[in-house]
C-alpha positions as CSV (number, residue, x, y, z in Angstrom):
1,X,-58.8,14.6,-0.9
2,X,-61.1,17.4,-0.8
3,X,-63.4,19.0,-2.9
4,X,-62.8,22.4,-3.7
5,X,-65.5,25.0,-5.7
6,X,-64.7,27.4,-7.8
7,X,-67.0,29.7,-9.2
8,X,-69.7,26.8,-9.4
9,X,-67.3,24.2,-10.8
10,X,-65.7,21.1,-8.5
11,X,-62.2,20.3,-8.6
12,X,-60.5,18.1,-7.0
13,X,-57.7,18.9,-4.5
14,X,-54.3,16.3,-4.6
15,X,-51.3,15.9,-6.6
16,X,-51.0,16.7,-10.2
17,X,-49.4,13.9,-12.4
18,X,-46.6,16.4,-13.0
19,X,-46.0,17.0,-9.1
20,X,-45.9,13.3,-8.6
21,X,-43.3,12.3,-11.4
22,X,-41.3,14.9,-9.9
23,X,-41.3,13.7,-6.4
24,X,-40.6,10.3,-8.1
25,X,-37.2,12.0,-10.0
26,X,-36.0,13.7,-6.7
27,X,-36.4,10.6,-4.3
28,X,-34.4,8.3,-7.3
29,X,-31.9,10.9,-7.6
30,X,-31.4,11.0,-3.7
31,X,-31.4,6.7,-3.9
32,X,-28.8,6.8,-6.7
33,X,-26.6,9.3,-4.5
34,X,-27.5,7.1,-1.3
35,X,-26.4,3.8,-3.1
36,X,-23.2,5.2,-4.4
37,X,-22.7,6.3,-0.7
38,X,-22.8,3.3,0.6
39,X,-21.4,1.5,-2.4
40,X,-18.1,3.3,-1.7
41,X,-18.2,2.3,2.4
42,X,-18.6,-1.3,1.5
43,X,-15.2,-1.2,-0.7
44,X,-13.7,0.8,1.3
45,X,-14.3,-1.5,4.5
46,X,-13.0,-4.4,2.1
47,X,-10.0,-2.6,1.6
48,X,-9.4,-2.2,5.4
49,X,-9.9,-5.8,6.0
50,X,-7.4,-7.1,3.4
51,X,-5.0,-4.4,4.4
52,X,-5.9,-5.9,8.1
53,X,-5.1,-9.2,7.0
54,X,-2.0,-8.3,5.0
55,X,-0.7,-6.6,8.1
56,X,-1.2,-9.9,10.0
57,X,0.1,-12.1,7.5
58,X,3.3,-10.1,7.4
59,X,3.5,-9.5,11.5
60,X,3.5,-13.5,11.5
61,X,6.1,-13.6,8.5
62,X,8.5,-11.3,10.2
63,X,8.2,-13.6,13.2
64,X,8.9,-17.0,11.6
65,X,12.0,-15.1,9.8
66,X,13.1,-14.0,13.2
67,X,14.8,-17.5,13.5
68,X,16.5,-17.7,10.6
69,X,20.3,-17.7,10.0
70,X,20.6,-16.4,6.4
71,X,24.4,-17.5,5.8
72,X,23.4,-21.0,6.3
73,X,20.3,-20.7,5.1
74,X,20.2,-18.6,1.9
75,X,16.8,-19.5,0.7
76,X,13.6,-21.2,2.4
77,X,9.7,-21.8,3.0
78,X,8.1,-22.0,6.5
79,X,4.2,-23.0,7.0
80,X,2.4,-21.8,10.4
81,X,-0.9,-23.4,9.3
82,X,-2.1,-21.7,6.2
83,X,0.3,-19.1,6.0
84,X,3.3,-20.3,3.6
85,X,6.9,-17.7,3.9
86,X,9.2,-18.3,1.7
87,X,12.5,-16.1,1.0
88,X,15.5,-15.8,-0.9
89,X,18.6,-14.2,0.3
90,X,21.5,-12.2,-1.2
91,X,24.4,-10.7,0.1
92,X,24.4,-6.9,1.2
93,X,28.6,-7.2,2.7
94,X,30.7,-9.9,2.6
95,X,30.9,-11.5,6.2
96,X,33.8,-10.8,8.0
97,X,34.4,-11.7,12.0
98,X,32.8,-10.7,15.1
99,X,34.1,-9.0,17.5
100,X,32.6,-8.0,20.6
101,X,32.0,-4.7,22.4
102,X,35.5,-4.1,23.0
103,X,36.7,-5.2,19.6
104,X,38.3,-8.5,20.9
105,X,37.5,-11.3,17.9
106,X,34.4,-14.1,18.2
107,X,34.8,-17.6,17.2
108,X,31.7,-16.1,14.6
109,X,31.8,-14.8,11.3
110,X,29.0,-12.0,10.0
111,X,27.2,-11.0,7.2
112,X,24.3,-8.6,6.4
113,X,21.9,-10.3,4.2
114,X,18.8,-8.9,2.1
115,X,15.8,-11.5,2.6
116,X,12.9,-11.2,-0.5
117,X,10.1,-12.6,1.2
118,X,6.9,-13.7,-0.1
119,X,3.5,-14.3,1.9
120,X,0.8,-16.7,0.4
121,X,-2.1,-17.9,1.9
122,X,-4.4,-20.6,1.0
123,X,-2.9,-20.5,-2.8
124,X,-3.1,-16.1,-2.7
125,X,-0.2,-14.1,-2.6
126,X,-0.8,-11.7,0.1
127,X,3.1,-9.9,0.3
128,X,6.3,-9.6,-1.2
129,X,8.5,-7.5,1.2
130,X,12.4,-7.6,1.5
131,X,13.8,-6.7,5.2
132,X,17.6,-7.0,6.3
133,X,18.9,-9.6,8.4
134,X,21.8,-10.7,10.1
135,X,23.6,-14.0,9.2
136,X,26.4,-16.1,11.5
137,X,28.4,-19.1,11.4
138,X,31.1,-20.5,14.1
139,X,34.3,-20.3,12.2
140,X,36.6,-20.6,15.4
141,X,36.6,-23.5,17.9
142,X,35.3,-21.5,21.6
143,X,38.7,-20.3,23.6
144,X,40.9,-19.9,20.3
145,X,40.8,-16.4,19.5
C-alpha cells in the first residue's frame, strides 16, 4: 500500500470496502454458476453409467432368452450371478407346422411368441422390455411327413 499526498493531506492507496464487497459478489456469483456446472456433469455422468449398466443388463438378458423355447416354456426366471430374467409369454399366431425352404412339412410345429421380460439386479429392477420369439415342438416322429 502506498501513501499518496494530496494537497498536504495523506491517504492511503488500496481497496475501498465498497470495491472489496464487490469483488466478493462477482467471485460467489461465478462459484454458484461453476457449481451448478459441475453439479449438472456429475448427474449427467450418473445417468450414463445406469444407462451403461441397463444396456449390459439387457445385452446379457437377451442372451439367456436366446435359449429359450417359448411353446414349451411359456413363463420363466434365469440367474447369471446377480442378474435375475424372468418372462412371461403370450401368443402373437397360433402355431401351425413347419415347412422347410421348399415348402415340404417338418416333424415341427411353430408359433410366434411375445416374451415380457423383466431385469432385476441385486433386488433393483433395472428393465422391462418385450421382444419376439420363436417357439417349436416335435409334433411328428422324424421320416413321417
Amino acid at each position: 500500500m502506498r501513501i499518496r499526498s494530496f494537497g498536504g493531506r495523506h491517504a492511503a492507496a488500496g481497496f475501498t470496502l465498497l470495491e472489496a464487497i464487490v469483488a466478493l459478489v462477482v467471485f460467489t456469483m461465478g462459484a454458484f454458476v461453476l457449481y451448478g456446472w459441475l453439479s449438472t456433469n456429475v448427474i449427467t455422468l450418473q445417468r450414463l453409467v445406469d444407462l451403461r449398466a441397463s444396456d449390459a443388463a439387457t445385452r446379457s438378458a437377451l442372451e439367456l432368452l436366446h435359449g429359450v423355447n417359448p411353446m414349451l416354456e411359456p413363463e420363466g426366471t434365469r440367474r447369471a450371478g446377480a442378474l435375475e430374467v424372468s418372462w412371461q409369454s403370450t401368443p402373437v399366431a397360433a402355431p401351425r407346422s413347419a415347412v422347410t425352404q421348399v415348402g415340404r412339412p417338418t416333424m415341427f410345429e411353430a408359433g410366434l411368441y411375445e416374451l415380457q421380460v423383466h431385469v432385476v439386479q441385486d433386488e433393483r429392477e433395472l428393465r422391462t422390455f418385450s421382444v419376439r420369439q420363436v417357439g417349436y415342438r416335435q409334433v411328428r416322429a422324424m421320416g413321417t411327413e
